[in-house]
C-alpha positions, 0 to 999 in steps of 0.5 A: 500508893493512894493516900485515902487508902493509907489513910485507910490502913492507917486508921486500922492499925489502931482501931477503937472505940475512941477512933470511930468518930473519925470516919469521916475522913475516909468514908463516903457519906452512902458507905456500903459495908460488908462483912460476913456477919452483915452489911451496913448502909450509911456512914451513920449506920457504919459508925453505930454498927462498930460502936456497938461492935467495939463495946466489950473489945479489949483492943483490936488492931490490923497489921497490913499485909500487903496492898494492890491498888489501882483507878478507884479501887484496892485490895488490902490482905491484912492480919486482925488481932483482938481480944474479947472477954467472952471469947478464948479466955479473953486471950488474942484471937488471930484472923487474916483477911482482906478488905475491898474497897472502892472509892472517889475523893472517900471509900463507897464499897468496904467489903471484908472477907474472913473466916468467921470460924477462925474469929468467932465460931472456934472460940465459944465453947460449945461450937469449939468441940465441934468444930474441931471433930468437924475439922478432924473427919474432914482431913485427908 
């Protein structure tokens, strides 16, 4: 395995506020991010966007999946476990999903796929109710 992409997975196992100044290592100064919530240009830029991100989290880590990667770029499935103190009762929400990056010496393209219903939308209160009716009339 390339080392900047165990770098990469490393630096997540254990993501917080305290780790963001060390992005550095792994990230190209012109990082594009990209996640279903927004896209974010800029180490500077990625740096704020997870700060302000990290600010009511309780604790967020990734445990890797599985990886495949070849020349430049890497496909990363992974599980996120994170608490919040406005979302589940400030219980553990779990998300799967996977990151895609691209890099050269650092990552350039960061993109993540997950289903934001499952990390945001199906824990606030009012949006759970109907999700679950929504979900009900949608099974076969």
């Amino acid at each position: 395995m390339n080392t900047l992409v165990e770098k990469f997975c490393n630096y997540y196992k254990e993501f917080s506020q305290e780790s963001i100044p060390r992005l550095d290592e792994i990230y190209h100064q012109t990082i594009i991010l990209q996640d279903p919530f927004s896209k974010v240009e800029g180490l500077n830029n990625v740096k704020a966007h997870f700060s302000k991100m990290m600010e009511n989290v309780s604790y967020c880590r990734f445990d890797i999946i599985d990886i495949v990667s070849n020349d430049g770029q890497a496909l990363i499935t992974w599980t996120m476990r994170f608490a919040h103190p406005k979302l589940n009762n400030h219980k553990e929400i779990v998300v799967d999903g996977v990151s895609d990056i691209k890099f050269n010496e650092r990552i350039t393209h960061h993109r993540d796929y997950f289903d934001v219903g499952s990390m945001f939308y199906e824990h606030v209160p009012v949006l759970k109710s109907v999700i679950k009716i929504l979900k009900k009339r949608l099974s076969v």
